[in-house]
N, C-alpha and C positions, 0 to 999 in steps of 0.2 A: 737413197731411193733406188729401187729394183728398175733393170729395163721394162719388165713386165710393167709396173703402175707408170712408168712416163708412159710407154703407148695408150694405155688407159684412157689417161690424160693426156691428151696430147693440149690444149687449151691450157692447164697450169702450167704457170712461171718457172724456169728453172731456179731464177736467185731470186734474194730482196732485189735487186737493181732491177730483175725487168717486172718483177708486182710494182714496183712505186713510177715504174716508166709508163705502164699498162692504166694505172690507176690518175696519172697523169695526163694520157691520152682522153680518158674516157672523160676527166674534167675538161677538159680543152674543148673537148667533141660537145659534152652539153651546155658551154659558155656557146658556140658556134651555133649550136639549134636555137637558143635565146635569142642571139641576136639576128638572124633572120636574115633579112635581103643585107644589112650590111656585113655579115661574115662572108654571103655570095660575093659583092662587089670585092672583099680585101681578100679572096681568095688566094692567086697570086701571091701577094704577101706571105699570107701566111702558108703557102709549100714554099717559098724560100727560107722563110724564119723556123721550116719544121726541124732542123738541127739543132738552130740556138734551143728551142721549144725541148729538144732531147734533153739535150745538157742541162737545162735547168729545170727538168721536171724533177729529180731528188731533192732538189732546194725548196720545190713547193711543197713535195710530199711531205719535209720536216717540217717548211710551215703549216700545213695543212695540219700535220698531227699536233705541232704546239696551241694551235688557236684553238680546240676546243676548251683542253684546261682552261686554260689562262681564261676563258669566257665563262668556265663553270667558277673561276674562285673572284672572279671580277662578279660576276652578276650579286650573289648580297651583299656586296661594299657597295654595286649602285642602289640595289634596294634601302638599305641602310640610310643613304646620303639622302637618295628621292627620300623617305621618311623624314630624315632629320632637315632638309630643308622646307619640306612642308610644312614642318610644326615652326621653323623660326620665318617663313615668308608671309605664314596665314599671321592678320592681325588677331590682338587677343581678343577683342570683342568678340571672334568671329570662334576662337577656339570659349569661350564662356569661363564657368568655373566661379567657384565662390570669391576665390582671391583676387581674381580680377574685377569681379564685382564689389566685391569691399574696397579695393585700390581706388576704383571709379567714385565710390560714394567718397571715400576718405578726400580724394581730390576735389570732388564738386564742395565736398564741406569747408574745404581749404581756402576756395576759390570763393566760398560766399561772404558777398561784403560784412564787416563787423557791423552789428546792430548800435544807434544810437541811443543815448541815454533818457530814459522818458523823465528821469525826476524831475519833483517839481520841487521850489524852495516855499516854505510853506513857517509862519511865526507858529512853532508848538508851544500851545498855551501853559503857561505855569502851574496852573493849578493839577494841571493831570502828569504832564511830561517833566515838572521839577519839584516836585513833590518829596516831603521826607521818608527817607529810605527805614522804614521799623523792620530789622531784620526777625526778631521772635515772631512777630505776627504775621510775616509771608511763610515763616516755617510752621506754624500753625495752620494757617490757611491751605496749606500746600498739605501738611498732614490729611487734612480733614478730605482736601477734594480727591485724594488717594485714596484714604477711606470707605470713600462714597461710592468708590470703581472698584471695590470688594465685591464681590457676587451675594459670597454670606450661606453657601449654598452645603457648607460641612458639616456631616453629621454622620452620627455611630449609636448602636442601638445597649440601651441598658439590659439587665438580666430582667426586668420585667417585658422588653420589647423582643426580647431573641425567642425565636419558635424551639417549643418543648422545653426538656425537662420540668414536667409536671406530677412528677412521680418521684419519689425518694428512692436515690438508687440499693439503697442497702439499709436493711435496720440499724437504732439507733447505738444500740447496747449489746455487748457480746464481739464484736468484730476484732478489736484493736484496733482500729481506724477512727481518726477522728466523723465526728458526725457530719452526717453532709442531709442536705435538704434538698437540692438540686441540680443538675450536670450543667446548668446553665450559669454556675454561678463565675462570677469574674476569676477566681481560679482555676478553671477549668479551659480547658481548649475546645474554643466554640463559643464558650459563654459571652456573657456582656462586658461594657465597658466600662469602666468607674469615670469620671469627670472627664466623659467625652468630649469634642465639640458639640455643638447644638447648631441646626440653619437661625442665624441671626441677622442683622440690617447690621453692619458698621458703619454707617453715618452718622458724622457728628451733626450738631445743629451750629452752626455757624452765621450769626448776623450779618444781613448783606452790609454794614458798613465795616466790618472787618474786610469782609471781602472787596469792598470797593477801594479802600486804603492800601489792601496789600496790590492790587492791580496798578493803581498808581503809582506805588514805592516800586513796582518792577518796572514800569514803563517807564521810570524816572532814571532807574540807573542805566538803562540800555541808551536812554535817549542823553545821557550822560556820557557816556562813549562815542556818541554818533551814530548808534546800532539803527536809530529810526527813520525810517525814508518815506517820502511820498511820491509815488508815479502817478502818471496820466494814464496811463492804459501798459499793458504789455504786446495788445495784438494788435496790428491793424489791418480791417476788412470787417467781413463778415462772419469768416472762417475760422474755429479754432487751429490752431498751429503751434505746436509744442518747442518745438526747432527755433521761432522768430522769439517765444514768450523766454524761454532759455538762454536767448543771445540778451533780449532785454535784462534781463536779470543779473548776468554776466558784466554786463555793460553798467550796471546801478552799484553793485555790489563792488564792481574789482575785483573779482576775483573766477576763478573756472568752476564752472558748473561742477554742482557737487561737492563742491571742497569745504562750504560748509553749510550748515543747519539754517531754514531763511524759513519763517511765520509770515505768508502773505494773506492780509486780511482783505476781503473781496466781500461784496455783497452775496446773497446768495442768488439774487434776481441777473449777477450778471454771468451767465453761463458762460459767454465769450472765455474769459479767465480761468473758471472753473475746468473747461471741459481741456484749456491746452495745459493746464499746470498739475492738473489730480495725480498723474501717473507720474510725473516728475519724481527724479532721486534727487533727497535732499529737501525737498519744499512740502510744506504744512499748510495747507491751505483752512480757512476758518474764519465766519458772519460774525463781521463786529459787534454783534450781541451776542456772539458765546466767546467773547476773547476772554481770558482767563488768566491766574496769574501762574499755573504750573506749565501752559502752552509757552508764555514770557521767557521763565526762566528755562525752556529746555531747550531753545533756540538761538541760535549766535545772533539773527539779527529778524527784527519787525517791519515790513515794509504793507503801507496802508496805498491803497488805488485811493482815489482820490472824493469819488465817492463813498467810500467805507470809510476813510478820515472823517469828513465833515459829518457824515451818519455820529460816527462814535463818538463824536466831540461834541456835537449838540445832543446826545444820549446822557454823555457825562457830565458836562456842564447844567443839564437841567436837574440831574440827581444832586447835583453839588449844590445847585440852588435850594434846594429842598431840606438839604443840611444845615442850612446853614441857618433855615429860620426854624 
């Protein structure tokens, strides 16, 4: 540096040592304005300690110059940590979320007591439930009500029903071509159809005492395994509830919901039943006057309320009486 710029300057530092002295001072002087009437009273003091205060003013100067880093690379590690302990201190109810929601449910479902079993122990009468098994005639029977669930609704139009060709395309003599009469004809692309289907009924006529024998011969071999239950109710209250009717079921069955195919025969006056069991996976719900014998066999197991038993069994037994004279 020139003599010229020191006179200049007479105010700038000659070295580092006296800016970081200078800069020392001036920290000292605005901690002193802070604290006010107690820097007046420790005055004294501090023009004795103004040497030590020299000597260790580079020492603050480095700290002074280290603490801001060290506060720029610390500051997102505490951002960071304040984040990351927000999210593990806040409970989950309180952060939401589907998975906590399903957790919650999956636990309250866990937590609710197992339902008890409504069966009832019930003498299933012989003539319906031990009945001889005629296998050709439930596969008759079962053809026929398949049949019957035909629509019937197929059909194709012949060359007299297809529009146009009403006109000979070409004379009949002189061409080399064999003779043609119409572009509609089943040769032709567009034309008609030779032995199309036709809209027809595919029902057979089936005697109800076929059919009432082959319902038997299925209710006989299910109830032959044990397949047949009677309950008292599956809900109780007022209220349908799918959840209680499902644990009931669970609880009759042995086994978990769903795992197999269950025919609950209910009246249809008792809606209670109806409205908790219709959306059920796995359950066939169905008025003991349309029980049937392909509903029987497509089901693992037949389970009658207790009402819809004695319905169907005094239904049955007065047609049997009628049989029998």
């Amino acid at each position: 540096m020139s003599p010229a710029s020191h006179e200049e300057n007479p105010t700038q530092p000659e070295s580092a040592a006296e800016e970081v002295q200078q800069t020392a001072g001036e920290t000292v002087a605005a901690d002193a304005a802070d604290a006010g009437p107690e820097a007046e009273d420790a005055g004294p003091e501090a023009e004795d300690a103004g040497p030590e205060t020299t000597d260790a003013a580079p020492e603050a100067a480095d700290a002074a110059g280290e603490q801001p880093a060290e506060a720029e690379q610390a500051k997102p590690a505490r951002r960071r940590s304040a984040a990351g302990s927000g999210e593990v201190d806040r409970p989950a109810a309180a952060r939401g979320g589907r998975g906590t929601r399903s957790a919650a449910k999956a636990t309250a479902k866990k937590d609710r007591p197992a339902a008890a079993s409504t069966e009832v122990q019930v003498e299933l009468p012989a003539e319906v439930f031990d009945a001889t098994v005629n296998v050709p005639l439930i596969h008759q029977v079962v053809v026929a009500q398949q049949a019957a669930a035909r629509q019937g609704t197929h059909a194709t139009k012949t060359r007299g029903e297809v529009r146009g060709g009403g006109r000979k395309p070409y004379r009949q003599k002189g061409t080399g071509r064999a003779r043609q009469g119409s572009v509609r004809a089943p040769q032709f692309t567009g034309g008609g159809i030779v032995h199309g289907p036709v809209s027809r009924s595919h029902a057979q006529k089936t005697p109800k005492k076929m059919k009432a024998a082959a319902l038997r011969g299925a209710l006989s071999d299910r109830a032959r395994h044990g397949l047949v239950q009677v309950v008292s109710g599956f809900v109780d209250g007022e209220l349908p509830k799918t959840a209680d009717a499902m644990s009931v079921l669970s609880a009759v069955t042995g086994a978990a919901a769903g795992a197999s195919t269950v025919l609950v025969v209910a009246d249809s006056s008792d809606q209670l039943t109806w409205k908790s069991l219709r959306n059920a996976r796995g359950v066939h719900l169905i008025d003991p006057g349309q029980l049937n014998t392909y509903d029987v066999l497509t089901n693992d197991r037949v389970i009658f309320t207790r009402a819809a038993y004695e319905s169907f069994v005094a239904r049955t037994g007065a047609a049997g009486g009628q049989e029998e004279r």
